[in-house]
FIPA-158068 format. One record per atom (N, C-alpha, C, CB): residue number from 0; residue in one letter; atom name; x, y, z. Coordinates in steps of 0.1 Angstrom, whole numbers, plus 5000, padded with zeros to 4 digits. Glycine has a CB too. Layout:
N
{site NUM 'A' 'CA' {X Y Z}} ...
end
This chain:
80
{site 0 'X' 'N' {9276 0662 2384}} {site 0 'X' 'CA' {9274 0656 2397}} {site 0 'X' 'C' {9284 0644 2398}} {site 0 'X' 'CB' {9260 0651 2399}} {site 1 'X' 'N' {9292 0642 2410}} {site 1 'X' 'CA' {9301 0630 2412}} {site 1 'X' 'C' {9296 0623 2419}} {site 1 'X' 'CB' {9314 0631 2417}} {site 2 'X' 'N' {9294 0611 2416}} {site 2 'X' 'CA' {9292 0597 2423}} {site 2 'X' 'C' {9303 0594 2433}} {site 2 'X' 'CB' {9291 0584 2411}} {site 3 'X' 'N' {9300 0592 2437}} {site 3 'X' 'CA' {9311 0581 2445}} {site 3 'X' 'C' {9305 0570 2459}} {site 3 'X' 'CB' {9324 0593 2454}} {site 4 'X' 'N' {9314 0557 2457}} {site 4 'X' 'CA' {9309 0546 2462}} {site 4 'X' 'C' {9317 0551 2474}} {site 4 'X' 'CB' {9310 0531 2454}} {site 5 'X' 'N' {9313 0547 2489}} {site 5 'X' 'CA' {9319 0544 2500}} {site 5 'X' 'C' {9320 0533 2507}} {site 5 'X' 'CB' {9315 0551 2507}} {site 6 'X' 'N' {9327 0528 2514}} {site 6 'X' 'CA' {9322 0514 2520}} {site 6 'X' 'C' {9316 0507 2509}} {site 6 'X' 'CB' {9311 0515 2531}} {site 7 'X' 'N' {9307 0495 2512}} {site 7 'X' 'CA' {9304 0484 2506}} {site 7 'X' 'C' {9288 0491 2501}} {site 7 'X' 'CB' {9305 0469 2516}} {site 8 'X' 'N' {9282 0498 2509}} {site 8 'X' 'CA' {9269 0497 2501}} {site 8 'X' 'C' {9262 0517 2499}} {site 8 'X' 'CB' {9255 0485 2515}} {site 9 'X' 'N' {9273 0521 2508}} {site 9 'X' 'CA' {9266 0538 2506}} {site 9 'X' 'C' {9273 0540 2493}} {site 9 'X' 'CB' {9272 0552 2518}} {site 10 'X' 'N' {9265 0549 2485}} {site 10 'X' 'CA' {9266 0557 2479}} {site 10 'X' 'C' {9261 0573 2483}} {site 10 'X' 'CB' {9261 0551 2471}} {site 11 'X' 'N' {9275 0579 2473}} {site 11 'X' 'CA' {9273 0596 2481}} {site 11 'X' 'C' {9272 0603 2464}} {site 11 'X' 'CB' {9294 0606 2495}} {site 12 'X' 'N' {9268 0615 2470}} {site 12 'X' 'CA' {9264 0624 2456}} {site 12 'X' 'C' {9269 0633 2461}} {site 12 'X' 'CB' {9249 0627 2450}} {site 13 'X' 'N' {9278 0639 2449}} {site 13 'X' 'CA' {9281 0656 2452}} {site 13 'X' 'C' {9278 0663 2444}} {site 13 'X' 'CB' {9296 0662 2453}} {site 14 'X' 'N' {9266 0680 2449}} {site 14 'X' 'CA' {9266 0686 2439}} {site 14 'X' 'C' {9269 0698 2439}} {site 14 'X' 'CB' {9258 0684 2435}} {site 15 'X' 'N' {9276 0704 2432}} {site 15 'X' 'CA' {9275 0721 2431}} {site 15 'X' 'C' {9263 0729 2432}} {site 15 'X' 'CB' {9278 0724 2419}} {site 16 'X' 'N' {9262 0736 2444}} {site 16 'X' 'CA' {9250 0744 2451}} {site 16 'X' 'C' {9256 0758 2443}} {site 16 'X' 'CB' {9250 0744 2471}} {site 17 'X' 'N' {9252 0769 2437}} {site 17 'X' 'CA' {9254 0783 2440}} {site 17 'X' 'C' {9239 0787 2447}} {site 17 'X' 'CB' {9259 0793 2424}} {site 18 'X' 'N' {9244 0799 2454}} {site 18 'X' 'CA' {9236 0802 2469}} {site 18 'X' 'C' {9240 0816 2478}} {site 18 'X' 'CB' {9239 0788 2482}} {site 19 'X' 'N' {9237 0818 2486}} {site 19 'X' 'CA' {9241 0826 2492}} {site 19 'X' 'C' {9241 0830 2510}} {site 19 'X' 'CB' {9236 0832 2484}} {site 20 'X' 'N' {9248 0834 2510}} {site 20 'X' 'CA' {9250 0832 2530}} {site 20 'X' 'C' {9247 0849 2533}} {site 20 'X' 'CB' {9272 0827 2538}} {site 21 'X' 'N' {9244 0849 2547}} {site 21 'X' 'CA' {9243 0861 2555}} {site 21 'X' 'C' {9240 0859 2568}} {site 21 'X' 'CB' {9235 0869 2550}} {site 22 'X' 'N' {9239 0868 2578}} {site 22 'X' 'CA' {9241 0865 2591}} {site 22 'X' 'C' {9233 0872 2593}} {site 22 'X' 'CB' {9252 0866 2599}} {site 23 'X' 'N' {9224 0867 2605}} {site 23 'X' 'CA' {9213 0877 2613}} {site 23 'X' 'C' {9219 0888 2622}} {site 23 'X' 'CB' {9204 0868 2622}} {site 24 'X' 'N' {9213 0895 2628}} {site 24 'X' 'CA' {9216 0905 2640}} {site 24 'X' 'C' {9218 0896 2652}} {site 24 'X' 'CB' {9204 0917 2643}} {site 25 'X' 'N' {9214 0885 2655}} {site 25 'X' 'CA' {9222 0881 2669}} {site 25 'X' 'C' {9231 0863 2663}} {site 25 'X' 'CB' {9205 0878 2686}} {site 26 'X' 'N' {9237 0869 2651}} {site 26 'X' 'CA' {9249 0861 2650}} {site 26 'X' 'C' {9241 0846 2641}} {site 26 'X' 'CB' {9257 0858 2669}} {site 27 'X' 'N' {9235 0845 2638}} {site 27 'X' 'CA' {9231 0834 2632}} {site 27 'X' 'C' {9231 0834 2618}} {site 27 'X' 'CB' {9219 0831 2637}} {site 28 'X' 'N' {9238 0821 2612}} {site 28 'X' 'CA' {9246 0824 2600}} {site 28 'X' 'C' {9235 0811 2591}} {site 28 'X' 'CB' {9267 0821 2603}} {site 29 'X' 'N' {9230 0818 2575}} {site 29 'X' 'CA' {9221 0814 2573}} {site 29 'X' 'C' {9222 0809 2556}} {site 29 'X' 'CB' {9212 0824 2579}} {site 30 'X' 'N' {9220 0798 2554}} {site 30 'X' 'CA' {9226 0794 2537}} {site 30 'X' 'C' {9209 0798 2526}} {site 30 'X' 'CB' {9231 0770 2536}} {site 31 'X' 'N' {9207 0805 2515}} {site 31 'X' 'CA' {9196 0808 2513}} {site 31 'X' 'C' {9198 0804 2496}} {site 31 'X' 'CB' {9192 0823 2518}} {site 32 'X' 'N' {9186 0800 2491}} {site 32 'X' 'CA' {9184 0796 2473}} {site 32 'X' 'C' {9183 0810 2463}} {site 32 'X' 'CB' {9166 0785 2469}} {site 33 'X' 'N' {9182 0823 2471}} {site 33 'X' 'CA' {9185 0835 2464}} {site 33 'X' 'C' {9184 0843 2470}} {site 33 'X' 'CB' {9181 0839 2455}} {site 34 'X' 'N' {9192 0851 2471}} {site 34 'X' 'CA' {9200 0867 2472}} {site 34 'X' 'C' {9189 0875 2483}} {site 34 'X' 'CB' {9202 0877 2455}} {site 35 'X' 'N' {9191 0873 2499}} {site 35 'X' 'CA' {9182 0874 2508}} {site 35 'X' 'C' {9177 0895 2508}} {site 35 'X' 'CB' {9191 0865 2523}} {site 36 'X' 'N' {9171 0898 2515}} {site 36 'X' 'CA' {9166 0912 2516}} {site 36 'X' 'C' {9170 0913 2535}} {site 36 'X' 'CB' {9146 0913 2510}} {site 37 'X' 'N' {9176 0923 2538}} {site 37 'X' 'CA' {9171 0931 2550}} {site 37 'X' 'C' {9162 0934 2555}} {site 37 'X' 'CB' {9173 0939 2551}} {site 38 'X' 'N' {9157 0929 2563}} {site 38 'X' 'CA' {9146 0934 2575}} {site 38 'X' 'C' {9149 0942 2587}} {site 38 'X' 'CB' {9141 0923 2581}} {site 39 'X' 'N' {9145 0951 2589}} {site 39 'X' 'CA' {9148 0958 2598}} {site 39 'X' 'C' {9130 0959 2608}} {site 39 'X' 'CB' {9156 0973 2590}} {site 40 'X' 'N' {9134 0956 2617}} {site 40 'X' 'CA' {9126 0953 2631}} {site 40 'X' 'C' {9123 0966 2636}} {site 40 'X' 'CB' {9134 0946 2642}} {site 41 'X' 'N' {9133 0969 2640}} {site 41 'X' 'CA' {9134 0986 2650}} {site 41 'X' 'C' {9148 0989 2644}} {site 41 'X' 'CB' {9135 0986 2671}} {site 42 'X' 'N' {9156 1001 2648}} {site 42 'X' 'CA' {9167 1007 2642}} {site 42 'X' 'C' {9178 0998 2648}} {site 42 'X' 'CB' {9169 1024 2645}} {site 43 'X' 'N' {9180 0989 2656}} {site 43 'X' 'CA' {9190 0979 2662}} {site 43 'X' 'C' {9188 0969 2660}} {site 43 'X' 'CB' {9192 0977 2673}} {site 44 'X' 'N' {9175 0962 2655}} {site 44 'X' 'CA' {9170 0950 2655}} {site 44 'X' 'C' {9164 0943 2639}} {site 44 'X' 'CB' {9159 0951 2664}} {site 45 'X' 'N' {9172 0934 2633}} {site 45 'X' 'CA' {9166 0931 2622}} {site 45 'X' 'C' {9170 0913 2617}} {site 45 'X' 'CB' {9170 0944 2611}} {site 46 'X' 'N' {9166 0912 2609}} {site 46 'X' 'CA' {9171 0898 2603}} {site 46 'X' 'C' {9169 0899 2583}} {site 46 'X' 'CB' {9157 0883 2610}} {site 47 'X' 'N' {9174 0889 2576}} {site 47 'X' 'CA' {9176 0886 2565}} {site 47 'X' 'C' {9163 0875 2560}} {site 47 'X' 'CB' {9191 0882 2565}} {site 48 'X' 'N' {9156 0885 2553}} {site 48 'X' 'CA' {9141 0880 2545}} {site 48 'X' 'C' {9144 0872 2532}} {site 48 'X' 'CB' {9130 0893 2540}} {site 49 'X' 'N' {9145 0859 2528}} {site 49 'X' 'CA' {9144 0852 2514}} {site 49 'X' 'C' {9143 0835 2521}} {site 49 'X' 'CB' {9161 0856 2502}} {site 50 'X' 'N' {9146 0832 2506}} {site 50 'X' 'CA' {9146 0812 2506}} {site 50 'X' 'C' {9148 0807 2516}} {site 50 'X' 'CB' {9155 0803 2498}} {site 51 'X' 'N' {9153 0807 2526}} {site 51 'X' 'CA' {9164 0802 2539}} {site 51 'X' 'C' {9165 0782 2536}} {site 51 'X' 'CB' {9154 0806 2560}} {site 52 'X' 'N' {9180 0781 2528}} {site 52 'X' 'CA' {9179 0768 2527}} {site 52 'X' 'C' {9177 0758 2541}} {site 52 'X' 'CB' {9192 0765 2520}} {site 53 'X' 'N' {9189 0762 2552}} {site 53 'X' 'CA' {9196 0759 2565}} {site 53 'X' 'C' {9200 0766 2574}} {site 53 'X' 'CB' {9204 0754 2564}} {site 54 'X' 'N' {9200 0766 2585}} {site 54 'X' 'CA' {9209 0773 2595}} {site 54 'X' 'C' {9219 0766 2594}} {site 54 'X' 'CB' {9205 0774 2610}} {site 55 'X' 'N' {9236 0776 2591}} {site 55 'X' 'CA' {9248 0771 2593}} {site 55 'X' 'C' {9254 0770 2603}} {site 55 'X' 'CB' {9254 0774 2588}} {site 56 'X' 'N' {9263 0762 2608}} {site 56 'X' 'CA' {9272 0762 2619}} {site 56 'X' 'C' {9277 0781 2623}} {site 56 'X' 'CB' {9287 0750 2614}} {site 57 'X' 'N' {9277 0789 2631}} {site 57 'X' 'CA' {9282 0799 2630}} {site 57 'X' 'C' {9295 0804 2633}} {site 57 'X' 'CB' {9276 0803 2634}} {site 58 'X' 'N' {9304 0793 2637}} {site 58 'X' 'CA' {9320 0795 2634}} {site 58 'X' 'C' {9322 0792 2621}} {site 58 'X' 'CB' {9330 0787 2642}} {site 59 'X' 'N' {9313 0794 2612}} {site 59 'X' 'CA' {9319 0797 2595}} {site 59 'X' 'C' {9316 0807 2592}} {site 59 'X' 'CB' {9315 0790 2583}} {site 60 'X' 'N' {9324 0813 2580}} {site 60 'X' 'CA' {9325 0827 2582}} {site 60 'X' 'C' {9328 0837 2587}} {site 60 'X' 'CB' {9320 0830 2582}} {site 61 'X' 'N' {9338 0834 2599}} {site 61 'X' 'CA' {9339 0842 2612}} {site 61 'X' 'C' {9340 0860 2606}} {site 61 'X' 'CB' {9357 0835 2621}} {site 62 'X' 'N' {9344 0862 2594}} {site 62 'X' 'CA' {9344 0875 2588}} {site 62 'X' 'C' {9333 0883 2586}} {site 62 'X' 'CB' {9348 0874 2576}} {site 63 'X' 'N' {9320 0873 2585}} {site 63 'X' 'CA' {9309 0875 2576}} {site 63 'X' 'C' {9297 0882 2591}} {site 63 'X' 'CB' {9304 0856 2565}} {site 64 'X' 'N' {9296 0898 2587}} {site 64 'X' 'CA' {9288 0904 2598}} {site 64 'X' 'C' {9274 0909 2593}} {site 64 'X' 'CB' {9296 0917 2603}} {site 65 'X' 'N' {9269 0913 2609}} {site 65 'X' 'CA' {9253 0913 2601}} {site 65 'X' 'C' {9253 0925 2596}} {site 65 'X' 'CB' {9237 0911 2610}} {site 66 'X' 'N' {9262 0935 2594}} {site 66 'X' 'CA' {9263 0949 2586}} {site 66 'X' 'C' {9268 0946 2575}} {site 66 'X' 'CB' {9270 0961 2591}} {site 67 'X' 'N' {9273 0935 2572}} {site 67 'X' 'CA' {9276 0934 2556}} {site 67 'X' 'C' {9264 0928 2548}} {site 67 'X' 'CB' {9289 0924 2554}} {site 68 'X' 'N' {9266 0929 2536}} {site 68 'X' 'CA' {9253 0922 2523}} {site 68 'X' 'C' {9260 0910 2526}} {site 68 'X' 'CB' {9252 0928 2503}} {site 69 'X' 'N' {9247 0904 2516}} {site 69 'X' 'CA' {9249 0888 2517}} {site 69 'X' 'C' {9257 0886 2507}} {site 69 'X' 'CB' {9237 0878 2515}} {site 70 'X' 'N' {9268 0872 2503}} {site 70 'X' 'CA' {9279 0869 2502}} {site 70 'X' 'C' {9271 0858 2496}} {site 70 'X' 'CB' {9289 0869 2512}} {site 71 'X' 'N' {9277 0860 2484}} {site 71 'X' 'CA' {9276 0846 2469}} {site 71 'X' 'C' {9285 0838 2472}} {site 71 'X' 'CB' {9280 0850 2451}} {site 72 'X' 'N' {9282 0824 2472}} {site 72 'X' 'CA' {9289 0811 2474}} {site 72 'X' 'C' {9284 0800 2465}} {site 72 'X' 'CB' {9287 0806 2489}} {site 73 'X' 'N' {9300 0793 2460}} {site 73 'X' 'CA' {9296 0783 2454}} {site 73 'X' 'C' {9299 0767 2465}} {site 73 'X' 'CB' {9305 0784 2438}} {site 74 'X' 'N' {9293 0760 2465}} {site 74 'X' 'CA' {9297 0752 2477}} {site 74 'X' 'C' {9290 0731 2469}} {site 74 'X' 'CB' {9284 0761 2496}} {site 75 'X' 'N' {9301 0725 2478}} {site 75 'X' 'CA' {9297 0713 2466}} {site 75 'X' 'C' {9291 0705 2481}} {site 75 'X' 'CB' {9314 0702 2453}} {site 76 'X' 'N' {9278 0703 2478}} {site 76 'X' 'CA' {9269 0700 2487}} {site 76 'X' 'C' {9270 0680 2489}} {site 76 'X' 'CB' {9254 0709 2482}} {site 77 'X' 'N' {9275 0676 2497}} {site 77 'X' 'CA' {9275 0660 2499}} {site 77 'X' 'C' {9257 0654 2502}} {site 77 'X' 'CB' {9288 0657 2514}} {site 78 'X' 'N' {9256 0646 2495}} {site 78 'X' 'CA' {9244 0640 2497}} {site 78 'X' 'C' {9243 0624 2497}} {site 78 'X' 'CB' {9236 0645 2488}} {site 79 'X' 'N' {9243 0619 2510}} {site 79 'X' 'CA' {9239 0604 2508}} {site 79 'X' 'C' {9229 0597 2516}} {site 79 'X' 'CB' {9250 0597 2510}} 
end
């Protein structure tokens, strides 16, 4: 973990997250603590079942579709 001082009195923490991402069926892009499952609703309709850390911004990943598996990420998470 890196410390680092900002300004005069914040202090920030960075730490290395491994995790994983995936996108729902109507575009909603989703950070999770392990390796999420498929749900399927009806034959058009489904979402991604596990941990759900956060909802991410969904212009990340612009690649990343809800017909693909979920996608391993290592990501250095800022905390202050």
């Amino acid at each position: 973990m890196d410390i680092r001082i900002i300004g005069k009195a914040a202090v920030v923490h960075f730490v290395d997250f491994n995790g994983w991402i995936a996108r729902d069926d109507d575009m909603s892009l989703f950070l999770y603590s392990h390796e999420p499952e498929r749900v399927m609703v009806h034959a058009w309709k489904g979402y991604w079942a596990g941990c759900s850390i956060t909802k991410l911004d969904n212009s990340l990943y612009p690649d990343l579709k809800w017909s693909d598996n979920p996608r391993q990420v290592k990501l250095k998470l800022m905390i202050s």
